[in-house]
Backbone as JSON, one array per atom type, in Angstrom:
{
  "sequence": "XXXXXXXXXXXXXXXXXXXXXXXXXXXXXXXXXXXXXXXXXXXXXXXXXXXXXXXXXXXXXXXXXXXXXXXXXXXXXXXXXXXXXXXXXXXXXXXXXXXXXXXXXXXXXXXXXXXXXXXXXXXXXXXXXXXXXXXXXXXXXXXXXXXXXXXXXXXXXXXXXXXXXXXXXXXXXXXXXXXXXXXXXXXXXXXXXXXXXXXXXXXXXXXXXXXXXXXXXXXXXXXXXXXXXXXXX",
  "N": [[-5.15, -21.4, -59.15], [-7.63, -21.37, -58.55], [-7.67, -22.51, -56.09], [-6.04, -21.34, -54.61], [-7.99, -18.67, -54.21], [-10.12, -20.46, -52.44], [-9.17, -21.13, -50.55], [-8.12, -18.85, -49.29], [-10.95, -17.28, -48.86], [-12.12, -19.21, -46.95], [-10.02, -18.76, -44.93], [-10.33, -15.99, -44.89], [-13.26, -16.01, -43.53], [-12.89, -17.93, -41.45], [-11.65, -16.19, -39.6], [-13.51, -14.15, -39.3], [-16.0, -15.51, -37.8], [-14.05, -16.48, -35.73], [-13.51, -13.75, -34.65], [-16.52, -12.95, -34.3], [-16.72, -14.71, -32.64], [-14.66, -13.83, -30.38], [-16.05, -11.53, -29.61], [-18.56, -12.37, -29.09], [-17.75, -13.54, -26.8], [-16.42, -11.15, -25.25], [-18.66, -9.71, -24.8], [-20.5, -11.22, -22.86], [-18.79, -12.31, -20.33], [-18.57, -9.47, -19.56], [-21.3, -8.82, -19.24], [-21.29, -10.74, -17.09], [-19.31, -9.65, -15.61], [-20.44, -7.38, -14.3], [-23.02, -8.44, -13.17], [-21.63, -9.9, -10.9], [-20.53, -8.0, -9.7], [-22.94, -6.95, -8.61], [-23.96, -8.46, -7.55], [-22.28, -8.84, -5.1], [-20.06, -10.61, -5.24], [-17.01, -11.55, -4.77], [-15.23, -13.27, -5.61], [-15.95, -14.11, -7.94], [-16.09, -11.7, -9.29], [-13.22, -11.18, -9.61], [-12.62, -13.52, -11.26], [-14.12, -12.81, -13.79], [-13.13, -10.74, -14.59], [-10.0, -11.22, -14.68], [-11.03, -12.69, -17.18], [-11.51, -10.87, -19.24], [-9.45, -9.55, -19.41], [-7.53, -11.36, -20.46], [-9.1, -11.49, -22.92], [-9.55, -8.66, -23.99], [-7.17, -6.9, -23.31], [-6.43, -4.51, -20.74], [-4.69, -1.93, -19.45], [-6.28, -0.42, -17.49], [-8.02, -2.16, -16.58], [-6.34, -4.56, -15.22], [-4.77, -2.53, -13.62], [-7.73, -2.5, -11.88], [-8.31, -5.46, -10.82], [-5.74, -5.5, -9.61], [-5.78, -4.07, -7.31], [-8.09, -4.99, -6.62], [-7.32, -7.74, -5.64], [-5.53, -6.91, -3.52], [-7.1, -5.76, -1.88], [-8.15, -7.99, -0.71], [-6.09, -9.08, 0.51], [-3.97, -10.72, -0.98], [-1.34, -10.19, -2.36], [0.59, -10.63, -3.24], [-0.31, -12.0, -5.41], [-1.44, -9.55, -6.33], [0.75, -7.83, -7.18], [1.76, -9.81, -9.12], [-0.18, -8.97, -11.45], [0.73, -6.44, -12.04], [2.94, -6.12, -11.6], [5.89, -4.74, -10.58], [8.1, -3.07, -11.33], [8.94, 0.35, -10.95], [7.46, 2.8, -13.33], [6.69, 5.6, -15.29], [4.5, 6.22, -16.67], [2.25, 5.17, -14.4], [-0.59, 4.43, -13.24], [-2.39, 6.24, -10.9], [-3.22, 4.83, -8.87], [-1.82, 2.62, -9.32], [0.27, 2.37, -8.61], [-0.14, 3.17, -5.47], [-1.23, 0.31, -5.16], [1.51, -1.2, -5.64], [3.08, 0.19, -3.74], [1.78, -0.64, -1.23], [1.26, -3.0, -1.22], [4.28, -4.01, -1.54], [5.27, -3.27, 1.01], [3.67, -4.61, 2.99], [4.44, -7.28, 1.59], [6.79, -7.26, 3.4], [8.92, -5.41, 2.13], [10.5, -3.01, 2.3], [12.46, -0.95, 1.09], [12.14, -1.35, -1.52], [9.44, -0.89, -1.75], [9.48, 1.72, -0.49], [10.15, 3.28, -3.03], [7.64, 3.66, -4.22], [5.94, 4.51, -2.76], [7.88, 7.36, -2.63], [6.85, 8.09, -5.47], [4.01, 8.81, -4.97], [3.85, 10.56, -3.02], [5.41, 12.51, -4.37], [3.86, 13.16, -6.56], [1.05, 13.6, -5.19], [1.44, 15.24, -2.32], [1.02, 14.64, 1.16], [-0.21, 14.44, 4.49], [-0.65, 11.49, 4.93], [0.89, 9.81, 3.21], [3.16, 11.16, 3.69], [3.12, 10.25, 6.3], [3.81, 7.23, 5.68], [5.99, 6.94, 4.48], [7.83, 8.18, 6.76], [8.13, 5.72, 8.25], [8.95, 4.07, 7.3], [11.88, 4.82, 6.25], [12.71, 4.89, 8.78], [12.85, 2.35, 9.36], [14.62, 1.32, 7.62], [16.65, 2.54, 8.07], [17.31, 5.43, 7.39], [17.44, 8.28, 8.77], [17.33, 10.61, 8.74], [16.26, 11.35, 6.14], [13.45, 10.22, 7.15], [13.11, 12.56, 9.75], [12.87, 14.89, 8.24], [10.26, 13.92, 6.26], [8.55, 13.64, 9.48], [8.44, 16.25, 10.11], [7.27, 17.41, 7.85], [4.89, 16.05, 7.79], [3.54, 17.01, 10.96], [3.55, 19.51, 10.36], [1.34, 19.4, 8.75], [-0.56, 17.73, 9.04], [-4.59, 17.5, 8.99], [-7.08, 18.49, 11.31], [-8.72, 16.44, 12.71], [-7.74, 13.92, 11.14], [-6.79, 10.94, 11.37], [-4.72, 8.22, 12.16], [-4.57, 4.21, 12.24], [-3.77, 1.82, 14.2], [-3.03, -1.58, 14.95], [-1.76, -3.08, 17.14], [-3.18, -4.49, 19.3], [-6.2, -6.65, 19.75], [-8.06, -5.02, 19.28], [-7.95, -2.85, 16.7], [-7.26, 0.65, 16.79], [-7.4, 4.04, 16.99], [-5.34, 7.32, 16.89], [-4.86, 10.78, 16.68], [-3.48, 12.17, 13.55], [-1.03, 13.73, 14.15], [-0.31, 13.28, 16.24], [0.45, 10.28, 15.97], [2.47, 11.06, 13.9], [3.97, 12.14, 16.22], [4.74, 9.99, 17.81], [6.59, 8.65, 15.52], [8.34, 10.32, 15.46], [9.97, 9.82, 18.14], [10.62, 7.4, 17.6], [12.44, 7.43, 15.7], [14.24, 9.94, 16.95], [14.98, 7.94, 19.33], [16.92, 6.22, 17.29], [19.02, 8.17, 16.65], [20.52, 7.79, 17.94], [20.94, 5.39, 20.67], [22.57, 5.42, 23.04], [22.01, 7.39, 24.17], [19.91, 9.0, 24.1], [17.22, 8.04, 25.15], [16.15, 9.51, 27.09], [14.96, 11.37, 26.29], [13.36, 10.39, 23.95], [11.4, 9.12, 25.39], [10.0, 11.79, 26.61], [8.86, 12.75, 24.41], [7.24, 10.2, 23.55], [5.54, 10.54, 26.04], [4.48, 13.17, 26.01], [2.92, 12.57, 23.32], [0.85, 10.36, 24.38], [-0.05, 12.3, 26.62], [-1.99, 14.09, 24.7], [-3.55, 11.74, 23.17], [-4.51, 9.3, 25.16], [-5.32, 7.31, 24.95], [-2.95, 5.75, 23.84], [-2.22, 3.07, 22.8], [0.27, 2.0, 21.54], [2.22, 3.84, 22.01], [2.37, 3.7, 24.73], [3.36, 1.3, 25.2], [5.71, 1.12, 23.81], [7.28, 3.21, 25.22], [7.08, 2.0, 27.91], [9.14, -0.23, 26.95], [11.34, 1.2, 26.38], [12.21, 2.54, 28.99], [12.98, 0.19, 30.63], [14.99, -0.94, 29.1], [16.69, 1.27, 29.55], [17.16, 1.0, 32.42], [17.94, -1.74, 32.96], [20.66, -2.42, 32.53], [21.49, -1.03, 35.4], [20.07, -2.65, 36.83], [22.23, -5.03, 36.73], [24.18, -4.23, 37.48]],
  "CA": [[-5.77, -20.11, -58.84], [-9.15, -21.62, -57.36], [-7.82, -23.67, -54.73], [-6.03, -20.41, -53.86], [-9.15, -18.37, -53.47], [-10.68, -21.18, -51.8], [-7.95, -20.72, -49.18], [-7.92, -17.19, -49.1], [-12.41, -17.13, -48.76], [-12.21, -20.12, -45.91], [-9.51, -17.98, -43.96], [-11.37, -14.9, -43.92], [-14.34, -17.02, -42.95], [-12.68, -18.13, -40.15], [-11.23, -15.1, -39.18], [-15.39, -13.73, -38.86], [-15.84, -16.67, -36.78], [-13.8, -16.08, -34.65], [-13.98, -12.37, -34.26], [-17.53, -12.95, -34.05], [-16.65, -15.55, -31.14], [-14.42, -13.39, -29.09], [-16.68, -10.32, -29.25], [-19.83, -12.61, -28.45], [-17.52, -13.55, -25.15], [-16.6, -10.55, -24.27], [-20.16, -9.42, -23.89], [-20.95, -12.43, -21.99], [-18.39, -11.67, -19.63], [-18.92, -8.36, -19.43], [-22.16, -8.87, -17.96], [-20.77, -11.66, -16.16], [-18.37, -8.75, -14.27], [-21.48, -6.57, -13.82], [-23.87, -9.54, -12.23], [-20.73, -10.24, -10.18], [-20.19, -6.86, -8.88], [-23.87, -6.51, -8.23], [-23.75, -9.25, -5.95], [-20.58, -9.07, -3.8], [-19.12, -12.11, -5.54], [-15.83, -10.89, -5.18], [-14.21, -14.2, -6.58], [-16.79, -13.98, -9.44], [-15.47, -10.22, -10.35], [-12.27, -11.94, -10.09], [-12.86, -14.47, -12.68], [-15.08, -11.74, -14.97], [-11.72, -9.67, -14.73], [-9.35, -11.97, -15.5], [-11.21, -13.39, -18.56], [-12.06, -9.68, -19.87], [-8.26, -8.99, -19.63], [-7.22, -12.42, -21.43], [-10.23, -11.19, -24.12], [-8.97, -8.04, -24.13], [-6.43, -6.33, -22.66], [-6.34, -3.04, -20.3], [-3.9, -1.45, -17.79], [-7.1, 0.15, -16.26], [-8.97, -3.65, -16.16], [-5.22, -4.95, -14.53], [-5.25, -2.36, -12.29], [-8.52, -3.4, -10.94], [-8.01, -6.73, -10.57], [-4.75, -5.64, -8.52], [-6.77, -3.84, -6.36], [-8.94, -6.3, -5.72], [-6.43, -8.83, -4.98], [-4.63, -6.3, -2.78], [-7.86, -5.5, -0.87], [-8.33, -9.48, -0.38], [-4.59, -9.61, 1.18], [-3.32, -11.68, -1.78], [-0.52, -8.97, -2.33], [1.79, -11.35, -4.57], [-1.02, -11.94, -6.92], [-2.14, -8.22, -7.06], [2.0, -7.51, -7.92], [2.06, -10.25, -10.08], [-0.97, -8.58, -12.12], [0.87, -5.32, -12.89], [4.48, -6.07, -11.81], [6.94, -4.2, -9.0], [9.17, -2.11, -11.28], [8.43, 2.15, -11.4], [6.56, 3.02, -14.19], [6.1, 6.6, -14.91], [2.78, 5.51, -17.07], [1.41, 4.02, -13.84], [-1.8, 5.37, -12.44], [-2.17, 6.78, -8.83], [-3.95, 3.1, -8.14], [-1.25, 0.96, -9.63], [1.55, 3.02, -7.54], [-0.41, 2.54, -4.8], [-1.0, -1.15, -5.04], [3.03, -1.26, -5.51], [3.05, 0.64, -2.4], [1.43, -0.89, -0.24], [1.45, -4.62, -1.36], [5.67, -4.62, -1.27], [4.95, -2.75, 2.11], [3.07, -5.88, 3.88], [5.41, -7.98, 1.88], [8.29, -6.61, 3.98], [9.86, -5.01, 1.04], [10.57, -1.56, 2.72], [13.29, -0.21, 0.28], [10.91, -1.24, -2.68], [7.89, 0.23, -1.32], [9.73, 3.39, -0.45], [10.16, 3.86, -4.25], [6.4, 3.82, -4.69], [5.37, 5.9, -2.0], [7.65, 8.48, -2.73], [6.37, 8.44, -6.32], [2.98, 8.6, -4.33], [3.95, 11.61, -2.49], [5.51, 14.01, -5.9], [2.36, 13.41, -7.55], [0.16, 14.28, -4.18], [2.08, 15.45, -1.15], [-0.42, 14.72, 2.06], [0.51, 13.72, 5.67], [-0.85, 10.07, 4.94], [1.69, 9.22, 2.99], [4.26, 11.16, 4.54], [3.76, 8.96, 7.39], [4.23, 5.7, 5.23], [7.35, 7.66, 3.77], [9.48, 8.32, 7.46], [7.89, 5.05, 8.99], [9.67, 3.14, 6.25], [12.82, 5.37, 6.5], [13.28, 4.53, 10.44], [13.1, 0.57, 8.95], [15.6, 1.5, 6.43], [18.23, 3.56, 8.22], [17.21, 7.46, 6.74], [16.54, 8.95, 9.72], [17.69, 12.24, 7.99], [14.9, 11.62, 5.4], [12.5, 10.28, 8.03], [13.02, 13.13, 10.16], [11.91, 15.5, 6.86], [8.91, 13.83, 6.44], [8.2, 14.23, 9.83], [8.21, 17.7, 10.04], [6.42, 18.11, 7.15], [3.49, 15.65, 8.47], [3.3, 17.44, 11.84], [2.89, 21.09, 9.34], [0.39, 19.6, 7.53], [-1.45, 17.01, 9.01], [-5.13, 18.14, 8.77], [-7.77, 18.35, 11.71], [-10.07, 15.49, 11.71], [-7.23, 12.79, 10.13], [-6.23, 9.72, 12.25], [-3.9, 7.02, 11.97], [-4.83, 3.39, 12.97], [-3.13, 0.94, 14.71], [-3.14, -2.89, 15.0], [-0.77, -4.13, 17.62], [-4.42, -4.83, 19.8], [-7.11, -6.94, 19.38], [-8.99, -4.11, 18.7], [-8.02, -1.74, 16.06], [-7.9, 1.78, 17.23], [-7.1, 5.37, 15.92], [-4.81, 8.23, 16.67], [-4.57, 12.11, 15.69], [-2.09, 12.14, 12.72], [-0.2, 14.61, 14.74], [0.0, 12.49, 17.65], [1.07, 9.44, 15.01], [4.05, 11.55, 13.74], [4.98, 12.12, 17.36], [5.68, 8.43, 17.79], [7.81, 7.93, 14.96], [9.29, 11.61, 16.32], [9.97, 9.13, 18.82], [11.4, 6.59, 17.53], [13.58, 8.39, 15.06], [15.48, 10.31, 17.78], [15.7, 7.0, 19.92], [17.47, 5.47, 16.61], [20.18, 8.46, 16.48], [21.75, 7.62, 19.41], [20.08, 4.64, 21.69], [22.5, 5.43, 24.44], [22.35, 8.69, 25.42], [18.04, 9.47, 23.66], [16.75, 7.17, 25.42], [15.24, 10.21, 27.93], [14.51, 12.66, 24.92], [12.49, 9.8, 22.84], [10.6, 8.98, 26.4], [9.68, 12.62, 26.93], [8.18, 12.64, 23.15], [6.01, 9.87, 23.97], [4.8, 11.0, 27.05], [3.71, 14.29, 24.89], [1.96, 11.79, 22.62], [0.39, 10.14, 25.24], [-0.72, 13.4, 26.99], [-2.6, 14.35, 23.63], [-4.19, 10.69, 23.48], [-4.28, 8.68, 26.49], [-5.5, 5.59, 25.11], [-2.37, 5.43, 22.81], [-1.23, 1.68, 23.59], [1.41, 1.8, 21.11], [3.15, 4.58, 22.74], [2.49, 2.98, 26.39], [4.59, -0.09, 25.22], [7.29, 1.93, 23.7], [7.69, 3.97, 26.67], [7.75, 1.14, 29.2], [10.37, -0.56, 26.62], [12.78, 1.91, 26.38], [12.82, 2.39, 30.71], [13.04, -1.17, 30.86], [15.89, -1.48, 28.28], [17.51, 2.17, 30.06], [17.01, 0.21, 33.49], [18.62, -3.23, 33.2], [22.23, -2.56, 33.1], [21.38, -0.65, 36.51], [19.72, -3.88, 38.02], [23.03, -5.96, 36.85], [25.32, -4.18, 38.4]],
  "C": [[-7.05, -20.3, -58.03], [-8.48, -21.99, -56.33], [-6.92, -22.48, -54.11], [-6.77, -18.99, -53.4], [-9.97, -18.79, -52.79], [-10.04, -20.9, -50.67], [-8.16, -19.73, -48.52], [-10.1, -16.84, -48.52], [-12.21, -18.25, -47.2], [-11.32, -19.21, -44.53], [-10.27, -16.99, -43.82], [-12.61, -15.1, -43.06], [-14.28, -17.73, -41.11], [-11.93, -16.89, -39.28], [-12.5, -14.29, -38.38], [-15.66, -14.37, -38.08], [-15.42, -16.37, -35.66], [-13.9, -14.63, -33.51], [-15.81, -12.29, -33.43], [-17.5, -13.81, -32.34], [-15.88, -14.61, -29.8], [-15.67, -12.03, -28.85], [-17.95, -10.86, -28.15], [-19.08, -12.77, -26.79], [-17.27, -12.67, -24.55], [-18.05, -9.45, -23.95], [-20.63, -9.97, -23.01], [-19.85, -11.79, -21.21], [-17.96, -9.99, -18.98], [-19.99, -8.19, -18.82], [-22.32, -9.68, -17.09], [-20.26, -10.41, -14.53], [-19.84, -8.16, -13.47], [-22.46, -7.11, -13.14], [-22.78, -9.64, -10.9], [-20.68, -9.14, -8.9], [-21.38, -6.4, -8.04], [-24.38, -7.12, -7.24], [-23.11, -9.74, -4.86], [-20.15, -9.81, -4.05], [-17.49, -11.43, -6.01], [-14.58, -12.13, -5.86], [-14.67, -14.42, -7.64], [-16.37, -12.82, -9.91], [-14.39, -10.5, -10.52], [-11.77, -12.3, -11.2], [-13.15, -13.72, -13.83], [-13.59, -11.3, -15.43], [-10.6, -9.86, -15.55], [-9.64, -12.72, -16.69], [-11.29, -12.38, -19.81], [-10.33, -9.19, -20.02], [-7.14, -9.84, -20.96], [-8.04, -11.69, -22.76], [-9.53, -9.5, -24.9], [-8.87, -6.7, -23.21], [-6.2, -4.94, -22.19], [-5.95, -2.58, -19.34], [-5.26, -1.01, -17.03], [-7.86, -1.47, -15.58], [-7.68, -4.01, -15.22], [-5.33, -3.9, -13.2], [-6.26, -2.33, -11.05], [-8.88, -4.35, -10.35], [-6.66, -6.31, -9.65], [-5.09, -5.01, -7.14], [-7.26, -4.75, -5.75], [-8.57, -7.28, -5.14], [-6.07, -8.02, -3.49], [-6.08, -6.43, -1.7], [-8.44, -6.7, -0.09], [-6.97, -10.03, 0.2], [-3.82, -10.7, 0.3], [-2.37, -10.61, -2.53], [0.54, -9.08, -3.42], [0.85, -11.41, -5.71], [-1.34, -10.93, -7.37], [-0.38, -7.39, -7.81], [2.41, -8.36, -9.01], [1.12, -9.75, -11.57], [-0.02, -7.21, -13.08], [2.31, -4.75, -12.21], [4.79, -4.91, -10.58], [7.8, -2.97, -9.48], [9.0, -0.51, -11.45], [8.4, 2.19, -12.78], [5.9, 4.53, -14.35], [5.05, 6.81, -15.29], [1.97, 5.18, -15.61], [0.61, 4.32, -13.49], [-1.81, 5.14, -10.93], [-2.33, 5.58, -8.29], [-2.89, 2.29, -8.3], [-0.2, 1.43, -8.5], [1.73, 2.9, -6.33], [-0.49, 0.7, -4.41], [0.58, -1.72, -5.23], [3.66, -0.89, -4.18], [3.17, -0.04, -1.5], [1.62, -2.39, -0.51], [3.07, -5.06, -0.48], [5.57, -4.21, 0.52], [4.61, -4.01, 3.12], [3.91, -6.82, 3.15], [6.66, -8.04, 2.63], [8.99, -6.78, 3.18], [10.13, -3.81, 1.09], [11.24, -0.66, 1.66], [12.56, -0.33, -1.07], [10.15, -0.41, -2.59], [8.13, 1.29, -1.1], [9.7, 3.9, -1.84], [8.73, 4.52, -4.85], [6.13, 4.95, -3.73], [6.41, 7.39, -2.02], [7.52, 8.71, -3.91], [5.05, 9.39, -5.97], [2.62, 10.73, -4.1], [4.3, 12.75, -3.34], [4.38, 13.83, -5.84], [1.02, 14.15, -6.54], [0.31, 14.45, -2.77], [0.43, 15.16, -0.03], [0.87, 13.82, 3.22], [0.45, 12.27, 5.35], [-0.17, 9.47, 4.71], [2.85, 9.78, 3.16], [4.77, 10.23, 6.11], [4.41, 7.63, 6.97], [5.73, 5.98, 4.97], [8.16, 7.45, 5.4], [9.06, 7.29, 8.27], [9.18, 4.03, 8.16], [11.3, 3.77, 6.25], [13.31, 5.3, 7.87], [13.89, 3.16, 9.94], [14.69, 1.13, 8.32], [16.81, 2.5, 7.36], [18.02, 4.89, 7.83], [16.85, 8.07, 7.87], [16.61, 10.67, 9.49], [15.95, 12.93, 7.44], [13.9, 11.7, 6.43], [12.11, 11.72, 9.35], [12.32, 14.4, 9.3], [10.51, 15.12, 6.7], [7.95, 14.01, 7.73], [7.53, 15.1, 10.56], [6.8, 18.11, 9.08], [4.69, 17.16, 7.39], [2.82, 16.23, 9.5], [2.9, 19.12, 11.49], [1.76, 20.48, 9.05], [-0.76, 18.86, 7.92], [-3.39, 18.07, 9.43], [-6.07, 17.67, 10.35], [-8.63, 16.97, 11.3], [-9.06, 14.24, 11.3], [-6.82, 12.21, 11.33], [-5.62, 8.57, 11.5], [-4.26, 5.78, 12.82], [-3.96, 2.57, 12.99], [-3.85, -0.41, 15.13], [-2.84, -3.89, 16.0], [-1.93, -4.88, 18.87], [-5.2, -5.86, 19.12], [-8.22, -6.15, 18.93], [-8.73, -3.05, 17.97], [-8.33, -0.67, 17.1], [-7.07, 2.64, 16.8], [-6.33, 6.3, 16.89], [-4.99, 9.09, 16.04], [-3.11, 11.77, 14.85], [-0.71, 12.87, 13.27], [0.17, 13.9, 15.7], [0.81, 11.14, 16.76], [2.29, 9.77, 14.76], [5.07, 12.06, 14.98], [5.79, 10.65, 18.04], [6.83, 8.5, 16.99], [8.98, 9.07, 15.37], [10.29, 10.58, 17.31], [11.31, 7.96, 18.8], [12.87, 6.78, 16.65], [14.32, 9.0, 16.36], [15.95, 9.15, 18.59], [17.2, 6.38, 19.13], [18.49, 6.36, 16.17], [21.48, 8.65, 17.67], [21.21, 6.75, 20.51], [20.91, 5.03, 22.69], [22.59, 6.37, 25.06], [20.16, 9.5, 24.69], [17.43, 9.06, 23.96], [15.4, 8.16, 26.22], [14.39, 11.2, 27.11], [13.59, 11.64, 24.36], [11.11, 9.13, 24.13], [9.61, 10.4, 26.51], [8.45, 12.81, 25.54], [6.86, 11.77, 23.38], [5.23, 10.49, 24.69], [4.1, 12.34, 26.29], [2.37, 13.34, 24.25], [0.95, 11.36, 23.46], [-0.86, 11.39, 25.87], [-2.11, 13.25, 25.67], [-3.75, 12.88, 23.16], [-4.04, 9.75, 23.94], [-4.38, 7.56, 25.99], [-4.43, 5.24, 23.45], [-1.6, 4.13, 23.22], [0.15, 1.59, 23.26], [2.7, 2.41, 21.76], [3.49, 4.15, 24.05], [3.5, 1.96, 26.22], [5.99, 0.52, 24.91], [8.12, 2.37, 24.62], [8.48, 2.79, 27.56], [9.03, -0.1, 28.69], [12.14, -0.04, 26.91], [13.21, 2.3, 27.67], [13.25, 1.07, 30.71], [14.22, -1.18, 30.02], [16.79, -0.45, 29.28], [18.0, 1.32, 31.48], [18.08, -0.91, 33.69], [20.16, -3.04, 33.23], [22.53, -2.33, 34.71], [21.52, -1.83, 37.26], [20.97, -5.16, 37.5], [24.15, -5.79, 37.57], [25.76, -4.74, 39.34]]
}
């Protein structure tokens, strides 16, 4: 009977102990995160993050840490944080970071799942563009043509879309944006007879902002592709 209250007093003992040990760490890292954050050490909020999640555990702590990965272009580690599969639990952030991560992984038919979660929960041109850009990739040009419509209703004064294919970043009206993929969607329901209809579209775009490069290349693609059988004859 002693040597089993001895037992039973030493375990709870260590039980305090330890309790007492994780709590003292996660204070310590707790103002670990908060030193971290206060000085741009973004591989130190990192670390804070991931030790506070090990310590203890919180979809909102995970989804900040997937964030943060995501916003550091490490896209596999911010999906390996809080996983790929729909989740109707998931918060607007994690849905996003599902989004957009599988998105730059070229995982189009994935990432469509997220963004049109994205879009129920908060319809907006922004992510109607991600929605029928990803639906051209994918073959929907049904869908993609739906979205859009309803981007070119809705998009708001004031909103721009940026582009990459430059050395210099540069922006687009959202309206002018959804006339591209206008664009490219009708090219992609018939390349050999839309070729003049998905030209005319640009050129619209164009009109509306001149210094649209993306559209300039498109354009002088699709003459150049219309063209060449001509010059083999």
């Amino acid at each position: 009977m002693k040597k089993t209250l001895i037992v039973v007093v030493l375990l709870m003992g260590a039980f305090q102990v330890e309790s007492q040990s994780n709590s003292e760490l996660l204070k310590h890292f707790e103002a670990y995160y908060e030193q971290m954050k206060s000085q741009g050490d973004v591989q130190g909020v990192t670390n804070a993050l991931t030790h506070l999640i090990v310590l203890q555990p919180s979809q909102a702590r995970k989804d900040t840490l997937a964030i943060l990965y995501m916003n550091n272009g490490k896209h596999i580690q911010a999906l390996n944080t809080i996983g790929i599969e729909k989740n109707p639990e998931d918060s607007d952030m994690a849905v996003e970071v599902k989004a957009l991560c599988l998105q730059a992984l070229n995982q189009p038919e994935k990432s469509l799942e997220h963004f049109e979660v994205l879009f129920k929960r908060s319809p907006n041109a922004m992510i109607a563009y991600e929605l029928a850009d990803l639906k051209i990739q994918t073959g929907d040009l049904i869908g993609a043509n739906l979205n859009i419509t309803y981007g070119i209703a809705n998009a708001k004064e004031g909103t721009f879309h940026t582009y990459y294919e430059m050395q210099q970043p540069y922006q687009v009206p959202m309206k002018v944006a959804f006339l591209y993929l206008k664009s490219l969607a009708k090219f992609r329901e018939n390349p050999e007879t839309n070729t003049d209809a998905a030209v005319a579209i640009l050129e619209e775009a164009m009109q509306l902002a001149p210094h649209f490069n993306l559209a300039k290349i498109s354009k002088d693609a699709l003459l150049a592709q219309k063209n060449t059988p001509q010059k083999n004859e």
